[in-house]
C-alpha positions as protocol buffer text, in pm:
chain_id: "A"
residue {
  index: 1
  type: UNK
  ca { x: 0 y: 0 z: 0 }
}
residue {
  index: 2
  type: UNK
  ca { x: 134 y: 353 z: -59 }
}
residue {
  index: 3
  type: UNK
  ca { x: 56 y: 676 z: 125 }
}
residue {
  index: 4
  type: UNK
  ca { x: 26 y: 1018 z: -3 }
}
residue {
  index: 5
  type: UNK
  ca { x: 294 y: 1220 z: 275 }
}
residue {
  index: 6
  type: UNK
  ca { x: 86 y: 1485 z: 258 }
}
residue {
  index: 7
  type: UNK
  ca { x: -220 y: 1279 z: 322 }
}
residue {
  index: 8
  type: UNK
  ca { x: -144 y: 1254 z: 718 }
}
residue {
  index: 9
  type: UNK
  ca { x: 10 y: 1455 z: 970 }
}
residue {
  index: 10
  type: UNK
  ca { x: 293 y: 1337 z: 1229 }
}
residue {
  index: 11
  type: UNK
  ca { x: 40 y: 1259 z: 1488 }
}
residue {
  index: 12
  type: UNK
  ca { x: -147 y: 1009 z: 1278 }
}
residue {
  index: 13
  type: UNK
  ca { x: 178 y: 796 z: 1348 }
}
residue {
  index: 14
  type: UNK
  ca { x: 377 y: 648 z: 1668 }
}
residue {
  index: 15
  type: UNK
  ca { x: 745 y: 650 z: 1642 }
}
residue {
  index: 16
  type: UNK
  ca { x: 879 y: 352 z: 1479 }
}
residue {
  index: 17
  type: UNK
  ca { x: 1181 y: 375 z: 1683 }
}
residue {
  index: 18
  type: UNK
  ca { x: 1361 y: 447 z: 1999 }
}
residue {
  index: 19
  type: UNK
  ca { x: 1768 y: 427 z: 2101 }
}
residue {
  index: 20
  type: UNK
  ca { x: 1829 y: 165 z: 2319 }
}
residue {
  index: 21
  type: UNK
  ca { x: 2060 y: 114 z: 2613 }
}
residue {
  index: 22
  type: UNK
  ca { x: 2316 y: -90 z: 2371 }
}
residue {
  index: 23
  type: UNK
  ca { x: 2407 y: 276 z: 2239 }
}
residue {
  index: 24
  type: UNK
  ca { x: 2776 y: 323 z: 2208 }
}
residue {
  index: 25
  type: UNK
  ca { x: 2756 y: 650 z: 2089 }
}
residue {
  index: 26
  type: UNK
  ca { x: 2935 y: 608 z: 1794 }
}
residue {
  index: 27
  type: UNK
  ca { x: 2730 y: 854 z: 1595 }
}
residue {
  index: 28
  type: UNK
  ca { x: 2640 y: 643 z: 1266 }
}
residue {
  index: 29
  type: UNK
  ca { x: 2300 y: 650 z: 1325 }
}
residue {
  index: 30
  type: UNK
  ca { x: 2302 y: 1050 z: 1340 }
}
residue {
  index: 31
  type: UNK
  ca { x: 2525 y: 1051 z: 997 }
}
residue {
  index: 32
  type: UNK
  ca { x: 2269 y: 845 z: 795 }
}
residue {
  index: 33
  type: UNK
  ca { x: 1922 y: 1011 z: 936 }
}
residue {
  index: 34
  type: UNK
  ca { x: 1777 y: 1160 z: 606 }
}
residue {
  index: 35
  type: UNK
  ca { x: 1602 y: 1411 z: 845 }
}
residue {
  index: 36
  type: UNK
  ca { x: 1863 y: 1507 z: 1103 }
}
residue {
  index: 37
  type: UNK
  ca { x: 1641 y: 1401 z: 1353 }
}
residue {
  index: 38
  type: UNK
  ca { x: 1912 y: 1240 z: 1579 }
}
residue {
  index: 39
  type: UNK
  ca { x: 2164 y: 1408 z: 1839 }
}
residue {
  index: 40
  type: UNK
  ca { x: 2379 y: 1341 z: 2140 }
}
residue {
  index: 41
  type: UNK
  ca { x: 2213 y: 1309 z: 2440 }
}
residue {
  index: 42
  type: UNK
  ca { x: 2390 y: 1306 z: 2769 }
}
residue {
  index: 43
  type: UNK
  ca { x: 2428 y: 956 z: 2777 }
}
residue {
  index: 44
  type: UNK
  ca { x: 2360 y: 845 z: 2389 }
}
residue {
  index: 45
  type: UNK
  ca { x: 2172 y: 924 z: 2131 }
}
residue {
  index: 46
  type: UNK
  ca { x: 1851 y: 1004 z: 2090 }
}
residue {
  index: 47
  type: UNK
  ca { x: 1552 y: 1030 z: 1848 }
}
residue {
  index: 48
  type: UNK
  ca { x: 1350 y: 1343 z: 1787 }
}
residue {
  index: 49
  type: UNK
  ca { x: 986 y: 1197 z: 1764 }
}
residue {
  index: 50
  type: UNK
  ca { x: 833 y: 1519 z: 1598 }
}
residue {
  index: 51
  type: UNK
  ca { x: 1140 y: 1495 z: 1306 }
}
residue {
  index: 52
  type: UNK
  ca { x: 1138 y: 1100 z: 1186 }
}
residue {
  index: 53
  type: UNK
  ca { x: 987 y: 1026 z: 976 }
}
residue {
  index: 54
  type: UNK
  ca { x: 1034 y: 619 z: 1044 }
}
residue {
  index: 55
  type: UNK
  ca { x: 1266 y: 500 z: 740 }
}
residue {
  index: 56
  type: UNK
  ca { x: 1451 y: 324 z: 946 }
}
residue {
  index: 57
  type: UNK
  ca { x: 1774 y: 422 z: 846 }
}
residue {
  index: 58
  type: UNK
  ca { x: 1923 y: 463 z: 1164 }
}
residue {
  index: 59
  type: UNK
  ca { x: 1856 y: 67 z: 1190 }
}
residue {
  index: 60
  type: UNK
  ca { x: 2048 y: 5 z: 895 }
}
residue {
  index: 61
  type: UNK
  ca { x: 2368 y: 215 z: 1028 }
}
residue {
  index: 62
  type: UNK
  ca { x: 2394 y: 78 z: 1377 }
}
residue {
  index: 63
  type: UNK
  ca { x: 2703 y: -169 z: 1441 }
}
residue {
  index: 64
  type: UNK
  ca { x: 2532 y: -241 z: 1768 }
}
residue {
  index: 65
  type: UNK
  ca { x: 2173 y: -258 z: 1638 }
}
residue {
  index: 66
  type: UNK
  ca { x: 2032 y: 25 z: 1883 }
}
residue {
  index: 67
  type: UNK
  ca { x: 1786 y: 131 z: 1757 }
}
residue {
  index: 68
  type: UNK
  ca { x: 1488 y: -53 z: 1803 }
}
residue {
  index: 69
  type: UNK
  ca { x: 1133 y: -74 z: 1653 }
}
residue {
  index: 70
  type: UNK
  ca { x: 915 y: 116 z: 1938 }
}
């Protein structure tokens, strides 16, 4: 099924993911987020819920597989 983007807001949607405890805070995730949704946090990184836009990317990057469907 496809989806018009401009069909539904950000609300219509739950996060896909969240940064997990395994974090090393290497920063990959944050290189390869099409949407710069992702930044240091004090102890690793985390995901700006109003930015992604859930492509999963971030998955894809990890070395330590961090982030984690929500």
């Amino acid at each position: 099924m496809l989806l018009n983007y401009n069909t539904y807001k950000r609300e219509d949607f739950k996060m896909a993911y969240k940064i997990t405890d395994a974090c090393i805070s290497c920063g990959a995730c944050e290189a390869e987020c099409p949407v710069s949704c992702i930044s240091a946090g004090d102890d690793a990184y985390v995901i700006d819920a109003s930015s992604c836009i859930d492509c999963g990317s971030c998955a894809g990057a990890c070395p330590v597989d961090a982030p984690q469907p929500e």
